[in-house]
PAZAPA-4460 file (N, C-alpha, C; in steps of 0.05 Angstrom, whole numbers, plus 32768, in hexadecimal, padded with zeros to 4 digits):
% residues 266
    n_x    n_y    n_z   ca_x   ca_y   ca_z    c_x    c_y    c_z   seq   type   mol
   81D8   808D   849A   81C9   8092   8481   81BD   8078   8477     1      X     A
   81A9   807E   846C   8192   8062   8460   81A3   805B   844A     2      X     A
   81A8   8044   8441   81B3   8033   8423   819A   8039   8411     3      X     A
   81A2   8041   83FF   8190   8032   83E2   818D   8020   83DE     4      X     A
   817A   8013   83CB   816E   7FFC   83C6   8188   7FE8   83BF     5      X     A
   8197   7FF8   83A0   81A5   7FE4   83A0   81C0   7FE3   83B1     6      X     A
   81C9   7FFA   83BC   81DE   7FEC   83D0   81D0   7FE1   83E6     7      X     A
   81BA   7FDF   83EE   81B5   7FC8   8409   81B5   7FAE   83FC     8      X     A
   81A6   7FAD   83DE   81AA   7F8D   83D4   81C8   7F83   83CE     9      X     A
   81DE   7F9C   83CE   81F1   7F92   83D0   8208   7F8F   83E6    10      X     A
   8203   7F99   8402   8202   7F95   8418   81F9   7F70   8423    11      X     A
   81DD   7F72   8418   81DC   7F4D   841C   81E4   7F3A   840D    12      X     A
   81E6   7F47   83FB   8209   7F34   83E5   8222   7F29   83F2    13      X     A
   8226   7F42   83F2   823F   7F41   840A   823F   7F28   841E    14      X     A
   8228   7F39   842D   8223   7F23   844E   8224   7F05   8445    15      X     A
   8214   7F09   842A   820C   7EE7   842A   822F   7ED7   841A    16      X     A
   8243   7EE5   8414   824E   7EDE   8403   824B   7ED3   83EC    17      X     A
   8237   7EE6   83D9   8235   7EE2   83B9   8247   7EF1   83B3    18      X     A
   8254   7F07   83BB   8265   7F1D   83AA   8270   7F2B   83C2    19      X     A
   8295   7F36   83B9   829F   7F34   83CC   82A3   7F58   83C9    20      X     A
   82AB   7F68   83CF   82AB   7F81   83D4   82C4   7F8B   83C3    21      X     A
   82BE   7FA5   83B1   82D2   7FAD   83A0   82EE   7FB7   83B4    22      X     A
   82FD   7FB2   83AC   831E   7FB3   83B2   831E   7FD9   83B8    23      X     A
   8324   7FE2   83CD   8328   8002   83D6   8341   8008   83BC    24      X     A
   8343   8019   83B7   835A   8027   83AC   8365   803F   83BB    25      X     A
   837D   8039   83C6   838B   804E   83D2   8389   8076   83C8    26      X     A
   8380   807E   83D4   8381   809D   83C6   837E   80B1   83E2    27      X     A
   8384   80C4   83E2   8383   80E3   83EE   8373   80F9   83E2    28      X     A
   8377   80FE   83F3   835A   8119   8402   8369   8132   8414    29      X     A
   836C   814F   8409   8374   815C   8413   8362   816F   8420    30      X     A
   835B   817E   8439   8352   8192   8447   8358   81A9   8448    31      X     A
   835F   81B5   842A   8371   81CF   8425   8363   81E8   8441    32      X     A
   8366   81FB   8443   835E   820F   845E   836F   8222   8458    33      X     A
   8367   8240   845D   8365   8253   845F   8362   8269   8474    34      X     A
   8370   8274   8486   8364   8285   8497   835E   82A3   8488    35      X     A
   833D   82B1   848F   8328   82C1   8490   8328   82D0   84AC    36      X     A
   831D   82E7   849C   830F   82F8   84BD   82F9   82F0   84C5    37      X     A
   82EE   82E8   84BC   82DB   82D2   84C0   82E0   82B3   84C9    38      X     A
   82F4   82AB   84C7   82FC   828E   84D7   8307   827B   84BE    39      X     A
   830E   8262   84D0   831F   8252   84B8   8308   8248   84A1    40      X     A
   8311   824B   8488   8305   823C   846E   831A   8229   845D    41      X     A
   82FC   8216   845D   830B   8201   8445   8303   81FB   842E    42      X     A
   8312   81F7   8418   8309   81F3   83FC   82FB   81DD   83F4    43      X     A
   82EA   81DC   83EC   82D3   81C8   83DE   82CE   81CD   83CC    44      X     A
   82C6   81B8   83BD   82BE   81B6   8398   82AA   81A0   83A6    45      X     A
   829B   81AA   838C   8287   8198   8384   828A   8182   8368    46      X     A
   827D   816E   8376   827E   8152   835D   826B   8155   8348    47      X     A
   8273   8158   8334   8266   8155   831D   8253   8140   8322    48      X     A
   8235   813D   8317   8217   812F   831E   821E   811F   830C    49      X     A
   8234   8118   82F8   823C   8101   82E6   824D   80ED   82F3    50      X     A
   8254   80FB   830F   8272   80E9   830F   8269   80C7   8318    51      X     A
   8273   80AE   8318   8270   809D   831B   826A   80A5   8340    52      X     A
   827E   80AE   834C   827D   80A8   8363   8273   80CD   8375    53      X     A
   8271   80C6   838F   8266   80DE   8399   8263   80F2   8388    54      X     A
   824A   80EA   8378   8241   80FE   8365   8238   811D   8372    55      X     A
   8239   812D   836C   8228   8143   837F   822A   8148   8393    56      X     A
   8247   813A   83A4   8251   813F   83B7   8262   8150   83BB    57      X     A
   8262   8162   83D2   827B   817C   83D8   8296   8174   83E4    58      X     A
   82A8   8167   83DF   82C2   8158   83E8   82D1   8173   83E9    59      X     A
   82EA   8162   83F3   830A   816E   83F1   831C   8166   83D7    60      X     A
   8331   817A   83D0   833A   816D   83B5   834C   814E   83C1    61      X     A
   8346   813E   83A6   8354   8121   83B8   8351   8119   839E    62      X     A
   835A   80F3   8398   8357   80EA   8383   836E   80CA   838B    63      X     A
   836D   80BC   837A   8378   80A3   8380   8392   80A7   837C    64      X     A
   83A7   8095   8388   83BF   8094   8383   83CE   8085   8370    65      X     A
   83D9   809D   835C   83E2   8095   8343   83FE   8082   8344    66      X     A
   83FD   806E   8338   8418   8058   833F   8434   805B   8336    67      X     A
   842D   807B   832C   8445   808C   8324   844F   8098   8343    68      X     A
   8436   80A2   8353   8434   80B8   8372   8450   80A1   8381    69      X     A
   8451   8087   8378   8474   8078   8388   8485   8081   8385    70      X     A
   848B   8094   8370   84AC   8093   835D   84BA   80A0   8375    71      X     A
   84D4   8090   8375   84ED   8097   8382   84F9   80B2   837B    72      X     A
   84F2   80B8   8366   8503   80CD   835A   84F9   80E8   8367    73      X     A
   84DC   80E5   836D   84CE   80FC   8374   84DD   8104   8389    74      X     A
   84DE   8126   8383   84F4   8139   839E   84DB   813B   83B0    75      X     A
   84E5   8140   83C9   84D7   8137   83E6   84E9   813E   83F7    76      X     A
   84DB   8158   8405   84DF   8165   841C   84CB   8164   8432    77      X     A
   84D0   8161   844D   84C6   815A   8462   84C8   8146   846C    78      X     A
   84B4   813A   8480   84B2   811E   8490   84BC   810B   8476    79      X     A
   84CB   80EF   8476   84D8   80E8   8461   84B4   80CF   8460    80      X     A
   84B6   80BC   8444   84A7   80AD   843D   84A6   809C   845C    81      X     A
   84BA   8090   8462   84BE   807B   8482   84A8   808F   8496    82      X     A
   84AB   809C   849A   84A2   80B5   84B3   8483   80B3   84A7    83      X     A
   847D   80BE   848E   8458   80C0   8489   8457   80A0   848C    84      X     A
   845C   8088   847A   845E   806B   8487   8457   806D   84A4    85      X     A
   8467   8073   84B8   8458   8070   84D3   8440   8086   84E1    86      X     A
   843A   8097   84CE   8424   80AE   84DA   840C   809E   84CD    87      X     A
   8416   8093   84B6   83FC   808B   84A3   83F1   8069   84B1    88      X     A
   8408   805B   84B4   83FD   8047   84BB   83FE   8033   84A0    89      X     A
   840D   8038   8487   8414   802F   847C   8430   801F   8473    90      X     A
   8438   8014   845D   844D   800B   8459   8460   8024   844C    91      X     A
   8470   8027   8441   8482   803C   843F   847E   8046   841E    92      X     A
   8478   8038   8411   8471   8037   83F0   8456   8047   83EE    93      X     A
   8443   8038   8408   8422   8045   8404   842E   8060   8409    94      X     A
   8434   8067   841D   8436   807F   8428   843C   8096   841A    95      X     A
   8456   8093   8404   845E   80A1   83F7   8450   80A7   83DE    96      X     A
   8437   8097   83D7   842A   809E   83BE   840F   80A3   83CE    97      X     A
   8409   80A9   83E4   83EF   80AD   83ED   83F7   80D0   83ED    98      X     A
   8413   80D1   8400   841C   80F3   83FF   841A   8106   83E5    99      X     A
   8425   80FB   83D6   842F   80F8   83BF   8415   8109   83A9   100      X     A
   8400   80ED   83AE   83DF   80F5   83A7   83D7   810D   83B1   101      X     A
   83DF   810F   83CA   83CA   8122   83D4   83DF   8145   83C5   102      X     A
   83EB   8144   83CA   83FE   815A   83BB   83F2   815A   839F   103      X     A
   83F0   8143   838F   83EF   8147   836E   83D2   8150   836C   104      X     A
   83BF   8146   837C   83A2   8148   8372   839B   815E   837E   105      X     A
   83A8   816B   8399   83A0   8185   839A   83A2   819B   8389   106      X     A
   83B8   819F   837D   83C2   81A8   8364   83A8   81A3   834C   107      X     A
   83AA   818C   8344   839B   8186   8334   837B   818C   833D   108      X     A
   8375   818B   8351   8354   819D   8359   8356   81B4   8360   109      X     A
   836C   81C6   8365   8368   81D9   836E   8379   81EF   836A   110      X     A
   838B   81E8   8357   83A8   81FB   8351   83B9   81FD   8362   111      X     A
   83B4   81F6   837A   83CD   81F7   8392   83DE   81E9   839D   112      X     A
   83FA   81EC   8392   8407   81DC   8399   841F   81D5   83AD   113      X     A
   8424   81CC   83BA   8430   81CD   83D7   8449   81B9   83D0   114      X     A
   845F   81CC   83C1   847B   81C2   83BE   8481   81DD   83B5   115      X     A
   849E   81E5   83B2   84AD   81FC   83B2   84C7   81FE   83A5   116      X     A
   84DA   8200   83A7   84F3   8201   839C   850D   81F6   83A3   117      X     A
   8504   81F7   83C8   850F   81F3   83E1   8501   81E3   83EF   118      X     A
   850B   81D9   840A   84FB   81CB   8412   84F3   81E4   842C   119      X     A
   84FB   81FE   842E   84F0   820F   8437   84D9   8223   8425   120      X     A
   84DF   821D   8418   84C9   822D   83FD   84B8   8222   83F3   121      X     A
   84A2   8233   83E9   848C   8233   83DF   8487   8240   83CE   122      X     A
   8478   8232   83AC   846F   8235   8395   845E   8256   839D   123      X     A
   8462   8271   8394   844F   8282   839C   8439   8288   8386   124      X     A
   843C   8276   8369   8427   8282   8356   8425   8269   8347   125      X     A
   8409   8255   8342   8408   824B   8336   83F3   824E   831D   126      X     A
   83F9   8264   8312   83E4   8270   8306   83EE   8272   82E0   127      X     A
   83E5   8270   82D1   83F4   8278   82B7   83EB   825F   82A1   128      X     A
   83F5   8261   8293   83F5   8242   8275   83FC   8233   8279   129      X     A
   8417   8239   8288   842A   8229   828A   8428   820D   829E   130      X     A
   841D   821A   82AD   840F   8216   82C9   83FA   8204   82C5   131      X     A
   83E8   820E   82B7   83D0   81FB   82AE   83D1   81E0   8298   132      X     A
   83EB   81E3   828C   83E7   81D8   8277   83F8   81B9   828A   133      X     A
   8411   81C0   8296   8415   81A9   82AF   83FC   819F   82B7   134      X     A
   83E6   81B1   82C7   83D8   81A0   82D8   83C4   8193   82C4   135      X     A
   83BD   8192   82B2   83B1   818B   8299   83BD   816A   8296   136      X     A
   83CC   8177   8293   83E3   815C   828D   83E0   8143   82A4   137      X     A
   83DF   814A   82B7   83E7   813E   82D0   83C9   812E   82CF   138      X     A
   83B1   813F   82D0   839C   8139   82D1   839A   8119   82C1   139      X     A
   83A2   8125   82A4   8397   810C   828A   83B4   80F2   8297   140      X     A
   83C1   80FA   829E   83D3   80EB   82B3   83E8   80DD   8291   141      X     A
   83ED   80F4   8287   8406   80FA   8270   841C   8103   8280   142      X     A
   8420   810D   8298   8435   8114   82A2   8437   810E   82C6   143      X     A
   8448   8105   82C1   8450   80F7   82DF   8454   810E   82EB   144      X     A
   8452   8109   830A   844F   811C   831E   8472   812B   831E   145      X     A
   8480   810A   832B   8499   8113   832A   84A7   8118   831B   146      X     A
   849F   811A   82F7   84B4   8125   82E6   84A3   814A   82E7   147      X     A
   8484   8150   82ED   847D   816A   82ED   8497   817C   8301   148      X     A
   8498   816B   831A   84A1   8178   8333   84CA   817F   832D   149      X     A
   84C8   816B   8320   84E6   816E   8312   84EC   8182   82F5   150      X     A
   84D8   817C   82E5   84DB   8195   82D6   84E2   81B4   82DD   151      X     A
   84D0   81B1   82F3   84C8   81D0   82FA   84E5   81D2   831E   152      X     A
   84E9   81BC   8312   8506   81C2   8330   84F8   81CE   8349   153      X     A
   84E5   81B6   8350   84D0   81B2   836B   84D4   819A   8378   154      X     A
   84CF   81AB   8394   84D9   8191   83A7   84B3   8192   83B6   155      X     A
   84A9   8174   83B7   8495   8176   83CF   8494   817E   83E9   156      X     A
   848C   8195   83F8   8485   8198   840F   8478   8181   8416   157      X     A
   847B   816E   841F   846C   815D   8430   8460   8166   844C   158      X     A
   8476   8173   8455   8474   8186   846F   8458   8197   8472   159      X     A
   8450   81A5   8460   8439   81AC   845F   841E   81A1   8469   160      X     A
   841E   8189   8460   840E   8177   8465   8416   816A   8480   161      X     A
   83FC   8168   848C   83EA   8165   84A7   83D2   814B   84A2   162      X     A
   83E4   8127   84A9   83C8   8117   84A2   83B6   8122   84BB   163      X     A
   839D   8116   84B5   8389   8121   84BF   8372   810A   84C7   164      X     A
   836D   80E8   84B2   835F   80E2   84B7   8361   80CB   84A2   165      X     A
   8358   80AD   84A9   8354   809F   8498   8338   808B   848E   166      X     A
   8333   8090   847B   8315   8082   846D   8313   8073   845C   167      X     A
   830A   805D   845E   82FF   8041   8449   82E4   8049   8441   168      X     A
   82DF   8049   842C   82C4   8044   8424   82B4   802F   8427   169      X     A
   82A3   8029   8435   8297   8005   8439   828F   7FFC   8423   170      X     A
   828F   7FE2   8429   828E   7FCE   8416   8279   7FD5   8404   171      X     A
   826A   7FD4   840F   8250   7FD4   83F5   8257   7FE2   83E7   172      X     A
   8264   7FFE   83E6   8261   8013   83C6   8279   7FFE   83BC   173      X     A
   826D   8003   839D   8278   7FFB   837E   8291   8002   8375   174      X     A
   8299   8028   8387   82AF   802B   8388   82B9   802E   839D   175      X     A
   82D0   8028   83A3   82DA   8027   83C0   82FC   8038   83B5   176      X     A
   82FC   8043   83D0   830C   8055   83DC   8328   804D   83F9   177      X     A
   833B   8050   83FF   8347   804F   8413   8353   8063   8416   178      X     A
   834A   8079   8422   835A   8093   841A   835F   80A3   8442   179      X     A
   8373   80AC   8434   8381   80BD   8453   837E   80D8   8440   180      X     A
   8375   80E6   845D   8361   8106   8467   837F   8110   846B   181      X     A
   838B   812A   8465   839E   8136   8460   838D   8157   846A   182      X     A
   83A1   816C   8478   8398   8187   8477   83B3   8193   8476   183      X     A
   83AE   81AD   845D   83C6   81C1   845E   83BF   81D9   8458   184      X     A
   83C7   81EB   8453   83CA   8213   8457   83C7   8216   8439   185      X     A
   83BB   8223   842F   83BF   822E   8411   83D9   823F   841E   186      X     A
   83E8   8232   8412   8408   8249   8415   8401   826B   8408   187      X     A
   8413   8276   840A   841B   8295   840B   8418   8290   83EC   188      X     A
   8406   82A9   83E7   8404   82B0   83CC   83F7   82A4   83BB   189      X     A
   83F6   8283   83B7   83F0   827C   83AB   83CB   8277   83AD   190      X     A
   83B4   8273   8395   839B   8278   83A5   838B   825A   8392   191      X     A
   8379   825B   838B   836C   8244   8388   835A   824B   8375   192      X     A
   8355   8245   835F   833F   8246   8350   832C   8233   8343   193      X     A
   8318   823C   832D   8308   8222   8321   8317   8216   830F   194      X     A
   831E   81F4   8312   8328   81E7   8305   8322   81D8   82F9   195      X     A
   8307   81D6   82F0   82EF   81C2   82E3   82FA   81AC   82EE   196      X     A
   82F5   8197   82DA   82F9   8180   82DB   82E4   8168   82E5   197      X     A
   82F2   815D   8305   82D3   814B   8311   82C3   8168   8317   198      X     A
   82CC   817A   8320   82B5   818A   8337   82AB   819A   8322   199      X     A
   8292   81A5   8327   8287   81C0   8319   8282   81DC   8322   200      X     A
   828C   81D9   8347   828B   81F2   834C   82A2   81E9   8366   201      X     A
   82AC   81FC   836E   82B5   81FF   8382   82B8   8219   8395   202      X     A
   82BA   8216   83B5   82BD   822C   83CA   82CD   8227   83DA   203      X     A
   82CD   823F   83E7   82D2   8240   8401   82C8   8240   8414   204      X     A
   82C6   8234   842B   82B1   8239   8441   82B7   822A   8458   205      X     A
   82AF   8238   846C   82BC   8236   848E   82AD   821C   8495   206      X     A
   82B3   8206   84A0   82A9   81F0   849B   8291   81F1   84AD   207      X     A
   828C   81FE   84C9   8270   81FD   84CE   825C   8205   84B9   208      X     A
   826B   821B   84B2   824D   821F   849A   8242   820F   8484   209      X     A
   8258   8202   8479   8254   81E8   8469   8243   81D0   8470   210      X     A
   824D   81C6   848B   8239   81B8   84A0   821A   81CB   849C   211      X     A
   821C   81D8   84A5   8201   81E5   84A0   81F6   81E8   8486   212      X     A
   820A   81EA   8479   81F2   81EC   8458   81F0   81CD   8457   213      X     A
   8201   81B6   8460   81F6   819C   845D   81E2   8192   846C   214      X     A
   81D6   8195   848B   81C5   8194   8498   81A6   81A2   848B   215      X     A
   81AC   81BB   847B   8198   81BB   8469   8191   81B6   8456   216      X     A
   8199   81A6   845A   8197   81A0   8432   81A5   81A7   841B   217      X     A
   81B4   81BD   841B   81BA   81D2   8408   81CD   81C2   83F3   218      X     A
   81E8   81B8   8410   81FD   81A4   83FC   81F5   818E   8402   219      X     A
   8208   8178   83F3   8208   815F   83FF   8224   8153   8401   220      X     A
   822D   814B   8419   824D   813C   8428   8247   8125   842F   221      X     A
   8267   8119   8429   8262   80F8   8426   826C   80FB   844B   222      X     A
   8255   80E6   8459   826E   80E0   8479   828A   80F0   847E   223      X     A
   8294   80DB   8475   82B8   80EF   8473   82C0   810E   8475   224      X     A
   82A5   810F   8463   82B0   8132   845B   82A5   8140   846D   225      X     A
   8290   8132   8476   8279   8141   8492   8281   813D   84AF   226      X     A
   8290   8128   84B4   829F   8123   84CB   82B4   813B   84C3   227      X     A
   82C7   813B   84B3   82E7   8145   84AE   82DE   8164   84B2   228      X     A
   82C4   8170   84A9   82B9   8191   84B2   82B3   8193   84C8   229      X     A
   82A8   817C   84DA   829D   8184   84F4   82BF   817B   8503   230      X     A
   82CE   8177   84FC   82E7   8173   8502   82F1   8187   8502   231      X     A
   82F4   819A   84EA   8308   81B4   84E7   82FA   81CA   84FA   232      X     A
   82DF   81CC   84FD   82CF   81DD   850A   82D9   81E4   8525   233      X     A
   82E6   81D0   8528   82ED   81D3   8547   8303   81F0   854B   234      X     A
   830D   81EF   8534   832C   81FE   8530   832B   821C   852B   235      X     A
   832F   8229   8532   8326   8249   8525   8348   824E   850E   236      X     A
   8353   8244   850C   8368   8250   8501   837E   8232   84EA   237      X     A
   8388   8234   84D9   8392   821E   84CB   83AD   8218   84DB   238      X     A
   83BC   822D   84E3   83D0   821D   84F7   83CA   820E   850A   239      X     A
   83AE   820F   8518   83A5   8200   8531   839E   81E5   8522   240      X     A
   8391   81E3   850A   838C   81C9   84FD   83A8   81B6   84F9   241      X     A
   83B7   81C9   84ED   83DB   81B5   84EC   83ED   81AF   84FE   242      X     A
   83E6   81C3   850C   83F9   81B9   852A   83E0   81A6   8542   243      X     A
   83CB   819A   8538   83BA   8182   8543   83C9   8169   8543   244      X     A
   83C7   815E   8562   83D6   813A   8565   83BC   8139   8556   245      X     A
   83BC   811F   853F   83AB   8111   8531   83AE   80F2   853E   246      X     A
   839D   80E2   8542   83A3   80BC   853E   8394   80BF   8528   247      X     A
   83AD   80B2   8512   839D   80AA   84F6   838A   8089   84FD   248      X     A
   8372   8086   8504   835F   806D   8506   834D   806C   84EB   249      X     A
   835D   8053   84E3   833D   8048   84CA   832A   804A   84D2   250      X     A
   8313   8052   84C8   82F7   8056   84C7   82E9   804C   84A6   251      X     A
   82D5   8036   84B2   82C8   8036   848E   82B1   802E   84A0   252      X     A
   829D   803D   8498   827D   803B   8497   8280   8015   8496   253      X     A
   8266   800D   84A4   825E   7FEF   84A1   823F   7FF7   84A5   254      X     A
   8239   7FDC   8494   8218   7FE2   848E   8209   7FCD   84A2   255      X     A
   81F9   7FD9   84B8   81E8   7FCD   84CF   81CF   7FCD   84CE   256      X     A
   81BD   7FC0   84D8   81A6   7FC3   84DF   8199   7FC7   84F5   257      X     A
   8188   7FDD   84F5   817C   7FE5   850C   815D   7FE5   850C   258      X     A
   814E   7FD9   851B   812E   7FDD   851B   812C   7FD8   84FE   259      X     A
   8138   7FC5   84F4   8126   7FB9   84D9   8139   7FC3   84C3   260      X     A
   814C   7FE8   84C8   814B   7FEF   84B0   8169   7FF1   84A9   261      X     A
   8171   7FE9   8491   8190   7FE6   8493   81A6   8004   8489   262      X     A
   81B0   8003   8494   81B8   801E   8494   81DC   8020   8491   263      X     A
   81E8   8037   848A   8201   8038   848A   820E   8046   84A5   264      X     A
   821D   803B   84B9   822C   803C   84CC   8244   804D   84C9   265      X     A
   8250   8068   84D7   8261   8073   84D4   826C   806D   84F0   266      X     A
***
């Protein structure tokens, strides 16, 4: 993809060493999925045309990792913090608030939440006041993840979750990102609705077709999200996506020049 004016003038910033590249912030990105008679679908929202960052872009629910997403206290079932540490390729602290993220913000974009009672069980209704007025909470970030999960005598499925992929945002954008690509099942019963907030609309949709409304024009997907669809496409079914060997490899776009014109590298 071609740079804009002013991220290429800030691309030769960079190069020249006037200004040094904003600091990534650790966060997650989940690939919620669905199996259809029609084939596997995944949930997407759209970015509000205000937002600072991928404005008007169709993502996955995700969001940065809150420095609460560490707490010890938080109950945790599955692969332990040490175990995602070596899938992730991180230290043992990152790991557990990147998981951690991706569980809270899915919830918080999408109502669905992937912890249970047990570490064999699963939440079947997240629907109600009660319900909303938590993820409300969680949102304005008045309520810590691990005292929600403890109120309500919930343990995280970690297990659920399937990493999938990891992405830096390059240097030149203003905001930068270090986030790990996560995919899991909308569990039994529970379903997904409009949650305002960053997005203003959200769907469902089988990821070739998404690819295809992006190839025409229709939406618009950042790299990540357009690689991670032509990714799931491969899959007809969400068990075939979680039971995938993954190598989690960094990937961050770098900005090159080709025949004169400088461009962003995926």
């Amino acid at each position: 993809m071609e740079l804009p004016q002013e991220l290429l003038e800030r691309a030769r910033a960079i190069a020249a060493g006037r200004i040094d590249p904003v600091p990534a912030r650790d966060s997650a990105t989940v690939a919620l999925l669905r199996d259809r008679p029609g084939g596997l679908e995944v949930y997407l929202l759209r970015r509000k045309a205000t937002m600072a960052f991928a404005a008007g872009a169709y993502v996955f629910p995700g969001g940065s990792v809150d420095p609460r997403d560490t707490d010890h206290a938080l109950a945790w079932a599955g692969p332990s913090p040490a175990e995602w540490a070596k899938i992730l390729q991180s230290d043992e602290s990152t790991a557990r608030g990147l998981v951690c993220a991706a569980v809270r913000e899915t919830f918080e974009e999408s109502g669905v939440l992937l912890a249970g009672p047990g570490p064999d069980e699963v939440v079947a209704d997240t629907t109600g006041e009660d319900w909303e007025a938590d993820r409300l909470a969680l949102i304005d970030r008045g309520l810590a993840f691990a005292d929600f999960l403890d109120r309500r005598e919930l343990v995280l499925r970690t297990d659920l979750l399937t990493a999938w992929a990891h992405w830096v945002t390059p240097d030149v954008e203003t905001k930068r990102f270090d986030t790990r690509f996560f995919a899991a099942a909308l569990p039994y019963g529970q379903r997904t609705r409009d949650v305002g907030g960053e997005a203003d609309q959200v769907c469902w949709a089988r990821p070739r077709e998404a690819l295809n409304r992006a190839e025409r024009g229709d939406i618009f997907l950042m790299p990540p999200t357009y690689v991670t669809l032509g990714e799931l496409a491969e899959y007809g079914e969400s068990a075939a996506v979680l039971a995938a060997e993954r190598e989690i490899v960094r990937v961050q776009p770098r900005v090159v020049e080709i025949d004169g014109q400088v461009r962003l590298d995926v």
